[in-house]
N, C-alpha and C positions, 0 to 999 in steps of 0.2 A: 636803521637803528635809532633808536629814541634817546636824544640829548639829555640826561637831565639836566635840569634845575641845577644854578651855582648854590650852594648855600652861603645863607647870611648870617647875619644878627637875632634872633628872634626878639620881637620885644613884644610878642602877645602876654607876659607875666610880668613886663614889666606895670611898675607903679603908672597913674595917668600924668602926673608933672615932669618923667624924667622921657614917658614915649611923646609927650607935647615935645619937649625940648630935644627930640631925638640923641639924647645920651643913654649910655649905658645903666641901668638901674643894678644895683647891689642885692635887691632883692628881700632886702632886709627888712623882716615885719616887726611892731607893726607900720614901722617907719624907716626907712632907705636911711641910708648916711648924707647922701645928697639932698633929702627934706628935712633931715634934722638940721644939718647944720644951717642951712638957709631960714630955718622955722616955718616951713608952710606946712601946708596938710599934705597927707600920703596917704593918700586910695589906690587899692590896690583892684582889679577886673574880678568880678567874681568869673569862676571857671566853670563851665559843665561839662562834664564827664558820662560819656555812654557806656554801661558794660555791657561787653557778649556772653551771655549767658553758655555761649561755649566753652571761652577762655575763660572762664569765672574756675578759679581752683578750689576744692574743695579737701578738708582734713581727712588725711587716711586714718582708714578706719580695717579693723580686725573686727569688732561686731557686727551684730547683723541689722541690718538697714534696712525698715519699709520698704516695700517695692513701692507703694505708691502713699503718697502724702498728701494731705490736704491741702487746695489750693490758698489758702488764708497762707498757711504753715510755709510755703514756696513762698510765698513776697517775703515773708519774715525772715526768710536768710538770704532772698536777692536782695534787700532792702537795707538790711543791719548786720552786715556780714561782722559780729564781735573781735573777729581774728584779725583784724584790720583794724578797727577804733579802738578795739581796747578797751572795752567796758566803757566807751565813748567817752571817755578823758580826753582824749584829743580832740573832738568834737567842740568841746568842755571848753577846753583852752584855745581852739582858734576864735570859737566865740567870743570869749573875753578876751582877747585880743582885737578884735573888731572893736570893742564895745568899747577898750580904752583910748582906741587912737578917734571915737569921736565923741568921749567923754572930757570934759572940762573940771573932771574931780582933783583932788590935789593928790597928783601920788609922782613920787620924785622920782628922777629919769631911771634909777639904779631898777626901780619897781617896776616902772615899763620894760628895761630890757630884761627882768628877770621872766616875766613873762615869755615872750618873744626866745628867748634863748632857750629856755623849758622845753614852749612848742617843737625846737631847732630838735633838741637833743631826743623829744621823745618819738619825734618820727624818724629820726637816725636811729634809733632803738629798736624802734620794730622792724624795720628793714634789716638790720644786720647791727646786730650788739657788738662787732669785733673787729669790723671795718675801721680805716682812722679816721673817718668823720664824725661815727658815733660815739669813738673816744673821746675825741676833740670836743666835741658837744656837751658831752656826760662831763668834763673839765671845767669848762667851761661856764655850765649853766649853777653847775656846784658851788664854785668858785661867787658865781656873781648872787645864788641864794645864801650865800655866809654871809653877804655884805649889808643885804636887808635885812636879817636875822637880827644884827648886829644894832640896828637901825629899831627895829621891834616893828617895822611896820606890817599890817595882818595881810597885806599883798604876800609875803611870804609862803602864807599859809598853802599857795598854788601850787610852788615850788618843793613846798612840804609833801604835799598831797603826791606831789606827780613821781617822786621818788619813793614815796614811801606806796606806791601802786608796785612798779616794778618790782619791791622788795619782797611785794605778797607773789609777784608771778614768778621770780628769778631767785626769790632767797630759801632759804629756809623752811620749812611746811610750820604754819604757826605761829614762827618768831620774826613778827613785821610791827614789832612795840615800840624799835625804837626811835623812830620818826614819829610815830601816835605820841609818845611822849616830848617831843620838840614839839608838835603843832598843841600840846593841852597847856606848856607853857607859854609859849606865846599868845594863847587864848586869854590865858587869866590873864593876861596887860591888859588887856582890852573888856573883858567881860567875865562880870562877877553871878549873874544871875541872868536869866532868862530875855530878860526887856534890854539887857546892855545887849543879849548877841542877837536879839531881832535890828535894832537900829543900827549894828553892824551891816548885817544883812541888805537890809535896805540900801543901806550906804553902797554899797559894793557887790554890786550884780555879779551872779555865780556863785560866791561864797559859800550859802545854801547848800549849792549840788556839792562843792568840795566838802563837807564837812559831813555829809550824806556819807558820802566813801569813807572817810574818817573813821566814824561813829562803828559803821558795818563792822569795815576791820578791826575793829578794836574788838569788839563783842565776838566775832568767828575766831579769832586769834585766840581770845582769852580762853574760849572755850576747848583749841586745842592746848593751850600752855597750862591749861589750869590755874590760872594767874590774876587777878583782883583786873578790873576794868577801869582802864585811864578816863575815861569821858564820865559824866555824869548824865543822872535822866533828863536834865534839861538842854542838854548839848545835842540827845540821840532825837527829838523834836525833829529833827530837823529832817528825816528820815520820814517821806510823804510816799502817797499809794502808788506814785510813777517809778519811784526808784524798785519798792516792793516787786511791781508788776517786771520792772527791767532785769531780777537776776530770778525771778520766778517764786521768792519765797512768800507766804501766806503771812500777812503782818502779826497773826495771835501764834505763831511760829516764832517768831524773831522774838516778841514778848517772853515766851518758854525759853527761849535762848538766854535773853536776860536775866531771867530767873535764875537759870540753871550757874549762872556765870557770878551770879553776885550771891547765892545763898547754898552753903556747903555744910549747915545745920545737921546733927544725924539724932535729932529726937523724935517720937513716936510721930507730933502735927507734920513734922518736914516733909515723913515719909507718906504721909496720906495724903498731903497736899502736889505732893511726887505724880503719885499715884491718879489723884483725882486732871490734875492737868494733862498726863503722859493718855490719859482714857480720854481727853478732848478732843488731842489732836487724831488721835484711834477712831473715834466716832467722826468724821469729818473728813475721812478718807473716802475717793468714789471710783471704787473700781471697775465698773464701768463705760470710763471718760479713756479714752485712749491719745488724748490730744498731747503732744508736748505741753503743754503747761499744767494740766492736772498731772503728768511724770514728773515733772519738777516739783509739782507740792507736797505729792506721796513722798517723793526723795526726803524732801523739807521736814515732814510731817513725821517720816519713820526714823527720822535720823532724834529728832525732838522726842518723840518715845521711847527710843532705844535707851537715850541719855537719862532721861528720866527713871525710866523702870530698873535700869542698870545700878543706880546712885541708891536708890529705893530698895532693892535688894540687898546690897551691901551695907545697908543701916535698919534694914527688918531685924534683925539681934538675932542671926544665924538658925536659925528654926529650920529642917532640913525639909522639911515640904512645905513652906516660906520660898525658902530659896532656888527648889524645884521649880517651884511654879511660876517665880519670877524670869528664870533661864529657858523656859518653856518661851511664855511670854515674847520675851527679847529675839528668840532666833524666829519666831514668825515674823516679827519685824523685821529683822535683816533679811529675810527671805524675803519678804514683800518690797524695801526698800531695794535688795537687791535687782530683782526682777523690773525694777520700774527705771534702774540704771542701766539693764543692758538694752531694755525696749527703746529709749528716749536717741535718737540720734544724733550722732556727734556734730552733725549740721547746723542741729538746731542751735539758737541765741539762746536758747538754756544753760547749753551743755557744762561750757568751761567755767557757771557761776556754779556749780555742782560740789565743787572742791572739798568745802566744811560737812555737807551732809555725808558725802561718799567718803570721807576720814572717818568721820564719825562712826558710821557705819561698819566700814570694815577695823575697827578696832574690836568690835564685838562678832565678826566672823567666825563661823567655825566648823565650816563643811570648805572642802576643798574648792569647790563650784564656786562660794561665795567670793573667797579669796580671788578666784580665776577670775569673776567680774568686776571686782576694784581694781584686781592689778591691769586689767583691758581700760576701765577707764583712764588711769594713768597713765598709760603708753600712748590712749589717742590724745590728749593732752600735750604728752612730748611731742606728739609728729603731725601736729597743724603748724601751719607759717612759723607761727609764734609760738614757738614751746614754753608751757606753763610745767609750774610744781615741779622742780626737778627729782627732788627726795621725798617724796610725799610718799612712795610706791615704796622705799626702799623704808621709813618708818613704820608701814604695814607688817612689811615683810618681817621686821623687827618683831612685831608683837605677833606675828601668825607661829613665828620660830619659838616662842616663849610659848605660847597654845599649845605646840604641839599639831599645828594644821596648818593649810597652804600648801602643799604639794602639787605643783602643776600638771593641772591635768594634760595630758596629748590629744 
């Protein structure tokens, strides 16, 4: 019989000054207790990790899934599995966490561990939100972004961002404003116009990407709350082609979003300017492209028509073959947007940034089948690792009960 091995100590994760000194390391990023208190540096081993493409788990799914996928399509979800990173926030934040403990910027200790403590809590989070580590952590990191808050310094803004993340996965469907409006005041401390938040910026690697997420939320949220937009246009800048490219949406998409978000005008130019933008994104559809990302832009694209021609119809001054033709109109687009939500796989690094179009969408549902495809994609949403949107399904359901439709099919 084969003896194992006694086990020991592990200290392959330990810091390199506490495995030199063979003590125990805390562990503690981005700096140990044991190198703070001494003042030295704390480098921690980068790690590599192998996945088996065996044990790789994947979100249950009730739709129907390609039999086969393109090989590009297969690296993009062994590569960026989203249900893990998390819209790569954590990514985000271990980064800047590197970046501070070999930065020599001036940001007080409270700001380094606010960082550090964030990272703690938001990978306690996805692991299990109810365990008492990821309470402790959620307490914790809380606790220690009040104190920077308090301080004003824009390190906070991390802290901001990374709670006000979970609010859009875990809260409410829509109302994730009220962290956007903590991060737009602590902005204006610091930045009045344009050139004060680039030299921000500059100053403070990563910022950029946080404020990216910011801006989004702000503008997809408003558009479900129907609610004035916290950021301004020179704040939404900051929103470059990589992030576009990351949750799948068409950037003259996100523009019509804007649009629709800041202007609720019901005079004759609104409605034709409605009309002429909602026919852009129409014209620019390729159906065709069967790729997950042209399914995410159709998503993108039909959800931006819908809103549009819907807003456009209810401000045409009630004309009843006006208004026919507008509801004609609209349910091809939910059909079409429909059909390109149950095609797109819930594998794909699209899927779960899907959320704003597929609301969107099934708010103007009105065939049973429709309803049955947003309410599918809400369920696979609940039952990956990380369940996203918990009410999103159930404020459909709300307006399909007012319609008159949504009876689930068998």
């Amino acid at each position: 019989m084969k003896v194992k091995k006694p086990r020991g100590i592990r200290h392959d994760r330990d810091c390199d000054r506490c495995k030199a000194r063979g003590v125990k390391c805390d562990l503690n990023r981005p700096r140990c207790q044991a190198c703070l208190q001494s003042g030295e540096a704390c480098n921690y081993p980068h790690r590599v990790v192998w996945v088996d493409d065996k044990k790789s788990k994947s979100p249950k799914s009730t739709s129907r899934i390609p039999e086969e996928i393109p090989n590009e399509e297969i690296h993009e979800v062994a590569t960026k599995p989203s249900i893990i990173n998390l819209y790569g926030f954590v990514d985000l934040l271990d980064t800047f966490c590197q970046q501070l403990q070999s930065s020599s910027s001036d940001i007080p200790e409270e700001g380094i561990q606010l960082i550090s403590r964030t990272l703690s809590f938001a990978r306690s989070r996805i692991q299990d939100a109810n365990n008492k580590e990821s309470l402790q952590s959620h307490l914790v990191a809380l606790t220690n972004l009040s104190q920077v808050v308090q301080s004003a310094h824009p390190i906070a803004l991390f802290g901001i961002a990374t709670f006000a993340m979970f609010e859009v996965c875990c809260g409410s469907f829509g109302n994730w404003h009220c962290h956007l409006q903590g991060a737009r005041s602590l902005l204006d401390l610091h930045c009045q116009h344009k050139a004060d938040l680039d030299n921000l910026c500059n100053e403070m690697a990563g910022l950029a990407d946080v404020l990216a997420y910011l801006v989004w939320f702000d503008v997809t949220g408003a558009l479900v709350r129907e609610s004035p937009l916290i950021f301004e246009d020179w704040h939404r800048e900051t929103l470059y082609p990589a992030f576009f490219d990351s949750v799948g949406c068409p950037p003259d998409t996100f523009d019509l979003f804007v649009y629709l978000a800041k202007h609720r005008d019901r005079d004759g130019m609104y409605t034709m300017d409605l009309n002429s933008r909602a026919m852009a994104q129409i014209l620019q559809l390729n159906p065709g492209d069967s790729t997950d990302r042209n399914l995410a832009a159709t998503v993108y694209r039909g959800a931006a028509a819908i809103m549009a021609f819907s807003r456009a119809g209810r401000t045409s001054g009630g004309d009843p073959p006006t208004s026919t033709s507008y509801s004609n109109v609209v349910s091809s687009m939910v059909n079409r947007a429909c059909q390109a939500i149950a095609d797109i796989p819930p594998t794909s690094r699209f899927y779960v940034h899907l959320a704003i179009p597929t609301y969107l969408t099934g708010m103007s549902a009105s065939t049973a089948r429709q309803c049955e495809i947003i309410r599918n994609y809400w369920r696979n949403c609940q039952s990956c690792e990380f369940p996203r949107y918990p009410d999103a399904e159930a404020q459909c359901e709300r307006r399909w009960r007012q319609s008159g439709v949504g009876v689930i099919v068998d």
